[in-house]
C-alpha positions as CSV (number, residue, x, y, z in Angstrom):
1,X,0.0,0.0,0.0
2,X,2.4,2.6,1.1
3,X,4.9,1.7,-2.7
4,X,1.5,2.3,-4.7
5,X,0.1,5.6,-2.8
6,X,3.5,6.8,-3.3
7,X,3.4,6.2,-6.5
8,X,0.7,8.4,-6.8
9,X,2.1,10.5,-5.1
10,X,5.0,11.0,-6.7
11,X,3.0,11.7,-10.2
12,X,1.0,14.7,-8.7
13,X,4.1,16.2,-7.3
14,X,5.7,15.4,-10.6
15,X,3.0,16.5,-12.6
16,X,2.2,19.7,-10.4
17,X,5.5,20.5,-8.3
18,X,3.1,20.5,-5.2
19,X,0.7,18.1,-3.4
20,X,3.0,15.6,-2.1
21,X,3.0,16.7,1.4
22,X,-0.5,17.6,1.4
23,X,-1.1,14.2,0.6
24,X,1.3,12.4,2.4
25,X,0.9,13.7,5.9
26,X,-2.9,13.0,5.8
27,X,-2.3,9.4,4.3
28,X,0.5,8.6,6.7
29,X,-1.9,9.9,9.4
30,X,-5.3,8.4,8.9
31,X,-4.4,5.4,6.4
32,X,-1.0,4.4,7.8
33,X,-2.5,5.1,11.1
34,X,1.2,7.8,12.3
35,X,0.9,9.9,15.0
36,X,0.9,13.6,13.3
37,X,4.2,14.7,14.4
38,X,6.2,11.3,12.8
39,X,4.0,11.9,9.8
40,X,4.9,15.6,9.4
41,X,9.0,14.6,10.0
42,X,8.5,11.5,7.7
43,X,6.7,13.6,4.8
44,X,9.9,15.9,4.5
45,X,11.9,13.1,4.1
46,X,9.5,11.5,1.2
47,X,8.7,15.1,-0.4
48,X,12.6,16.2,-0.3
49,X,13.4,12.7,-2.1
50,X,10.8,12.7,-4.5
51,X,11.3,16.4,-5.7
52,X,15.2,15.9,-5.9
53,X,14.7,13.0,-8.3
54,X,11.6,15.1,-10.4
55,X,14.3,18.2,-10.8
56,X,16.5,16.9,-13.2
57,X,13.8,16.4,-15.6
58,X,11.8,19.5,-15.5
59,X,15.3,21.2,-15.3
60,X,16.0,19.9,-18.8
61,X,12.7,21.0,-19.9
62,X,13.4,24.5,-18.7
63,X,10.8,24.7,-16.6
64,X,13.2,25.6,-13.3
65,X,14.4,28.9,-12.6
66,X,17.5,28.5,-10.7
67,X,18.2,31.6,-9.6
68,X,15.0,32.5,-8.2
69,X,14.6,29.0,-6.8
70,X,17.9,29.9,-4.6
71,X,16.9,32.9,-3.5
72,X,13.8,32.0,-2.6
73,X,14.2,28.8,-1.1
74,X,17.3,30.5,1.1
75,X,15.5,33.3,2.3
76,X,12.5,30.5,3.4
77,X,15.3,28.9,5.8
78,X,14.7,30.8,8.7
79,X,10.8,30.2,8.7
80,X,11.5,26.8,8.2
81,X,13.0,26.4,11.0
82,X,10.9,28.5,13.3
83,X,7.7,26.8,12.1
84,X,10.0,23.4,12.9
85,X,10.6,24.6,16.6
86,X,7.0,25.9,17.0
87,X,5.4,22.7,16.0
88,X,6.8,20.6,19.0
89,X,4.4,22.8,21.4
90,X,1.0,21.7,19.0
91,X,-1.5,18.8,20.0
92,X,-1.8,16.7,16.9
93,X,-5.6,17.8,16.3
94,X,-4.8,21.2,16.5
95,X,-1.8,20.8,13.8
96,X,-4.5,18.6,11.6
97,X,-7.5,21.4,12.1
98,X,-4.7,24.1,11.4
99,X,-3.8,22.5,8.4
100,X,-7.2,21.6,6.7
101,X,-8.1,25.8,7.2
102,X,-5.1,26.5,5.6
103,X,-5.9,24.3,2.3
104,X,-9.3,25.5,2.2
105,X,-7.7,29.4,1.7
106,X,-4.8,28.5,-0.6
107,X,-7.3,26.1,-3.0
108,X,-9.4,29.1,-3.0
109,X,-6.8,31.4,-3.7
110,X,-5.7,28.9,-6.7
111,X,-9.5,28.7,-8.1
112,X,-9.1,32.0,-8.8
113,X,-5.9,31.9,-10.4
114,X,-7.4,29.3,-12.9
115,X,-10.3,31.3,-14.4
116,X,-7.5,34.0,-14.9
117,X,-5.4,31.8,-16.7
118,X,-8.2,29.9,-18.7
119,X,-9.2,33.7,-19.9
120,X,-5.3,34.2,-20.6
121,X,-5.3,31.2,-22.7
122,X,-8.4,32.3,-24.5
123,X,-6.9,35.9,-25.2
124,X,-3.9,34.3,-26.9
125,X,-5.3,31.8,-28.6
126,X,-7.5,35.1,-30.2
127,X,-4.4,36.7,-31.1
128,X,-4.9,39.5,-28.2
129,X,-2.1,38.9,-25.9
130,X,-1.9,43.0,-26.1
131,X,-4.1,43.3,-23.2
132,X,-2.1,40.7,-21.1
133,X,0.5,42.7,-21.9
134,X,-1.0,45.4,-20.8
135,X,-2.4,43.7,-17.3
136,X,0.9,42.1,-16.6
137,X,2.5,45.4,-17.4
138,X,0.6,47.1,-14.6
139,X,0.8,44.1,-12.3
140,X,4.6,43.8,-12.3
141,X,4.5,47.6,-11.8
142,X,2.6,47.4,-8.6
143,X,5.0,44.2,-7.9
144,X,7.7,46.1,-8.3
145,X,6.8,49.4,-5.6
146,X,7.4,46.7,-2.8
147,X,9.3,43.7,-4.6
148,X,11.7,42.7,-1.9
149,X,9.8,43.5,0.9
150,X,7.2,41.0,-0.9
151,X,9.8,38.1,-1.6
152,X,11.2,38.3,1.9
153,X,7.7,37.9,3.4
154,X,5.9,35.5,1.2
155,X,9.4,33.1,1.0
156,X,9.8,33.4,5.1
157,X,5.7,33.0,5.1
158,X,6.2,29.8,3.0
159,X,9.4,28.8,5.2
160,X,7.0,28.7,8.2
161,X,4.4,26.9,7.0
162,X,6.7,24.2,5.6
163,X,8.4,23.7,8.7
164,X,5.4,23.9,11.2
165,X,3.2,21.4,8.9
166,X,5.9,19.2,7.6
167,X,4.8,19.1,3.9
168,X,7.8,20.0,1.9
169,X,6.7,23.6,1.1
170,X,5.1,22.8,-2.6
171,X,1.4,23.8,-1.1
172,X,2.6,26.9,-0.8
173,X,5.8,27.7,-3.0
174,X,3.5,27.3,-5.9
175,X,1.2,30.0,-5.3
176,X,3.6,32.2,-4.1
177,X,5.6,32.1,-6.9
178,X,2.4,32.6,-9.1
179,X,0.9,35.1,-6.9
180,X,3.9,37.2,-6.1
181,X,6.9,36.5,-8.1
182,X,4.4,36.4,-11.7
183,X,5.3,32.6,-12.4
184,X,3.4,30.7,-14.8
185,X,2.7,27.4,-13.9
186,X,4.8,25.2,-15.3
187,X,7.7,26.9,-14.6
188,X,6.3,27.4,-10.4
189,X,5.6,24.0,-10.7
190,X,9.1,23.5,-11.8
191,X,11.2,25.5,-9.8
192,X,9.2,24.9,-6.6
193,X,10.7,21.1,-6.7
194,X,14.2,23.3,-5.9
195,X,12.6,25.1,-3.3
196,X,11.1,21.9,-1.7
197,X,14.6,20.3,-1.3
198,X,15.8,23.5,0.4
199,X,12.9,24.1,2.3
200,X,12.5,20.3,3.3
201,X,15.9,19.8,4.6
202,X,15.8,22.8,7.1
203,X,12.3,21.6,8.2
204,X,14.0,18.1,9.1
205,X,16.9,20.1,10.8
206,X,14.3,22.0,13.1
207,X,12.7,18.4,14.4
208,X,16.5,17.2,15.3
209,X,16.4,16.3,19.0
210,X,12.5,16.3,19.0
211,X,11.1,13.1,20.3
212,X,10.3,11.4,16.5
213,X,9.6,8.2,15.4
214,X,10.3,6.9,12.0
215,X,8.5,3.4,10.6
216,X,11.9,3.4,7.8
217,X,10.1,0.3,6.0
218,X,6.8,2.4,5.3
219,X,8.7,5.1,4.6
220,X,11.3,3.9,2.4
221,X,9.1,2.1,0.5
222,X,6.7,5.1,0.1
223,X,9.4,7.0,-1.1
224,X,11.0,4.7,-3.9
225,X,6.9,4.6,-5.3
226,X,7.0,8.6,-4.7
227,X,10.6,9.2,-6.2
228,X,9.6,6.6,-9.8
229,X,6.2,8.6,-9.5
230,X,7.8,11.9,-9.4
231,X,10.0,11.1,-12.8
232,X,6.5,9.7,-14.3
233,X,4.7,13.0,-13.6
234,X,6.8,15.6,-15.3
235,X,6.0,14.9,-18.7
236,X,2.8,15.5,-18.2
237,X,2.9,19.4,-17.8
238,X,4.1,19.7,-21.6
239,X,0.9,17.8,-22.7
240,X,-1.6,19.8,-20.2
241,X,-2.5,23.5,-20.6
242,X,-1.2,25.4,-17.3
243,X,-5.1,26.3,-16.6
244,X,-5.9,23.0,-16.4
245,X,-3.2,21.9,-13.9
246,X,-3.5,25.1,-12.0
247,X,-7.5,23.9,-11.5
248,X,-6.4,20.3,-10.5
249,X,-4.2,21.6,-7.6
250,X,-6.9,24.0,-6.5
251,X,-8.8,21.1,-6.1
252,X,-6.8,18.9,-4.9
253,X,-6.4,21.0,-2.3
254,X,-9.8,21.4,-1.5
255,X,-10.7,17.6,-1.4
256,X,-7.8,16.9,1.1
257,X,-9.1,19.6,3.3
258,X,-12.5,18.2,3.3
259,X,-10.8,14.7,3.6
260,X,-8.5,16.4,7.1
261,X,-11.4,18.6,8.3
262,X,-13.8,16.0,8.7
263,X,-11.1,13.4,10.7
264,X,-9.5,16.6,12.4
265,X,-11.8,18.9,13.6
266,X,-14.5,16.6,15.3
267,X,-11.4,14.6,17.3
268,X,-10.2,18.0,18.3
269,X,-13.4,19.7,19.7
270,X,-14.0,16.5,21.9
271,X,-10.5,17.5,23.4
272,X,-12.2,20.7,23.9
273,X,-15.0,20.1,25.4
């Protein structure tokens, strides 16, 4: 179970450059039955794997931007490990209910980002990229007013979130990079594998010392499926318009938040009440 799941895994993060924490935390939680703290440590190591073995290829396709990747993955470091540190002092349903809000906003964020990039698509494909050029033109202006200010926030931001939740980053490097830095997809998708490495080894250095416990057969196998995934999933961004898999991460992300919510959130307010 845990080779074929990672698999899967492996072709959405592949495929997408995100989703591979989102999914594996939840799976290694309520299918492979790991307490939420070993799942969040374990999911770093699967997603940091499985993104270094997916680089190469969407490297050669051109699709990472190296540079950028650098910067912002560095600048993430120090959230990383703050969000790392902070975790240790979370009840598991808390981190779960925490982490099924946050999907719900980012998937919602993406949604939107589709039907702009569907009406994109439709403006070239009418020969009128003169008013994206004009759109982008005024977006990369207001972009610019506050552009490091922006990076430094949204990479640390990401940083955080990576090392508090223990999902490799993707969730979030993706849209960032879209949202702020004026990605397209494909080449977020593909330059977020970069910052997933980065981000997921600091996130694993924050949990050194914490009180962790590794099943390294589930794990290992989970991987090798996620890594052969991860190589499977990259040709599929040149065959797939970036509208299309910007939609199928939004709602991905949705579904797993539904899928977390409705596990997290009752467990957690019968520890309230």
């Amino acid at each position: 179970m845990a080779f074929i799941i990672g698999l899967a895994v492996g072709i959405i993060v592949g495929a997408l450059g995100a989703g591979g924490g989102i999914l594996a935390v939840p799976i290694l939680v309520y299918l492979l039955h790991q307490d939420p703290h070993d799942a969040a440590a374990a999911s770093l190591m699967i997603v940091g794997v499985t993104a270094l073995v997916a680089l190469p290829g969407r490297w050669r396709a051109g699709d990472v931007r190296v540079k950028d990747g650098l910067v912002f993955g560095a600048l993430s470091v120090i959230g990383s490990l703050l969000g790392g540190l902070l975790s240790r002092f979370v009840s598991s349903d808390v981190l779960m209910s925490l982490f099924a809000v946050l999907l719900v906003a980012v998937g919602l964020v993406m949604l939107r980002r589709a039907r702009l990039t569907r009406k994109e698509e439709r403006l070239i494909a009418a020969g009128r990229e003169d008013e994206i050029v004009r759109k982008a033109t005024w977006a990369a202006a207001a972009r610019d007013s506050h552009g490091l200010l922006l990076l430094i926030v949204s990479a640390t931001l990401t940083g955080f979130l990576t090392g508090f939740f223990g999902v490799g980053g993707g969730f979030a490097v993706v849209p960032m990079l879209v949202l702020v830095m004026a990605f397209g997809m494909k080449q977020a998708s593909g330059t977020s594998l970069l910052v997933m490495v980065i981000a997921s080894v600091a996130g694993l250095a924050s949990r050194l010392g914490a009180d962790i416990h590794i099943d390294w057969p589930v794990i290992a196998l989970f991987a090798v499926g996620s890594s052969l995934g991860g190589v499977l999933g990259g040709p599929l961004t040149k065959r797939v318009p970036s509208s299309v898999l910007t939609l199928v991460f939004a709602l991905l992300l949705l579904g797993v938040a539904v899928a977390t919510g409705i596990q997290a959130i009752p467990a957690l307010y019968a520890d309230l009440t």
